[in-house]
N, C-alpha and C positions, 0 to 999 in steps of 0.2 A: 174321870175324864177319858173319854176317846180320841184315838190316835189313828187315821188312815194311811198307811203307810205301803206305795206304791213299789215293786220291789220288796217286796219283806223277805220273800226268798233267796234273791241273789245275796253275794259275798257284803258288801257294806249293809245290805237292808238285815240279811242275819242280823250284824252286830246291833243296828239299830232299833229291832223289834227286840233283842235282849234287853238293851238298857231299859227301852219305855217298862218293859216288864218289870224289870228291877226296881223299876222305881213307883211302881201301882200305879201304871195308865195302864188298862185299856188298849187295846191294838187291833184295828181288820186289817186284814193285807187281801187283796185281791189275789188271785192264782188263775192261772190259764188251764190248768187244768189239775184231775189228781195229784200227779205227783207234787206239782210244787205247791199243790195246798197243803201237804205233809210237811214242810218246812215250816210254815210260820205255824201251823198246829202242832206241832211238837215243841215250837218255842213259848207255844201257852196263846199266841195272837186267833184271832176269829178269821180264818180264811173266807175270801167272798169271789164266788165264780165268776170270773168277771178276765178278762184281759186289758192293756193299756187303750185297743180298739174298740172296747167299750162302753164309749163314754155316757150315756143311760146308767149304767152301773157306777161309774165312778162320780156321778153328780148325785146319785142318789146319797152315794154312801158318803161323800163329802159333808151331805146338809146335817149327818147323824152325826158330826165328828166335831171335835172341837178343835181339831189342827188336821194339815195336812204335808205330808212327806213326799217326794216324788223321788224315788230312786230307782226307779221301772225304764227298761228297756226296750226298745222294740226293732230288733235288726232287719226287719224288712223292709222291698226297698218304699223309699217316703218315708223313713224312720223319723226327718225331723217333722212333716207334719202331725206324723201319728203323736211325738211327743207333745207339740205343739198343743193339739186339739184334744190331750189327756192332760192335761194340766189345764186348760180353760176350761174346760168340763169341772175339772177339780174345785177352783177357781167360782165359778160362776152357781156350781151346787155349796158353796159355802157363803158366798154373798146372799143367796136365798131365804138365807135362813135370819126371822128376827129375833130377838132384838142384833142388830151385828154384831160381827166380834173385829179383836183387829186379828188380822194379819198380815204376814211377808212372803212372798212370792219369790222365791229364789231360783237362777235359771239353773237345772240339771238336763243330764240326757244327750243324744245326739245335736238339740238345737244350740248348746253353747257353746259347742267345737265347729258349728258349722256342719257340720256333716250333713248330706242329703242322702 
């Protein structure tokens, strides 16, 4: 099973690319660049060069995945559309794919504090 997992870098995504690992999923974490694709590839996860601005990249990799994580941040300013429209990318490259699967969509990121 693969796991795309948004954020796999940051402090919560760390822990949560550990566990899927621990547990034999499969994990991509996108990364903005070098360095923080050295995070989740040292955690054993497949980094994908891609940022939350991405969203070509993050539907692609959604349609490979059999679940999706969004723990990705983006502090620039429009941070909630950019989360917004990283999660519907998410979202819409997993519905693509047949036969469906189920999933849950859960709000994280700047859009569920409100934040602009």
């Amino acid at each position: 099973m693969r796991v795309l997992v948004a954020g796999g870098s940051g402090c919560i995504g760390r822990s949560t690319v550990e566990a899927l690992i621990r547990h034999g999923i499969e994990v991509t974490a996108p990364a903005r660049g070098e360095h923080t694709a050295r995070t989740p590839s040292d955690l054993g996860a497949t980094p994908l060069a891609g940022a939350l601005t991405d969203t070509g990249v993050l539907w692609g990799a959604a349609r490979q995945a059999y679940g999706m994580i969004h723990l990705g941040a983006d502090c620039s300013e429009g941070t909630a559309d950019v989360d917004r429209a990283a999660a519907e990318a998410m979202q819409d490259g997993a519905a693509a794919v047949l036969p469906p699967r189920v999933w849950q969509a859960l709000p994280t990121g700047a859009s569920q504090f409100g934040l602009s």
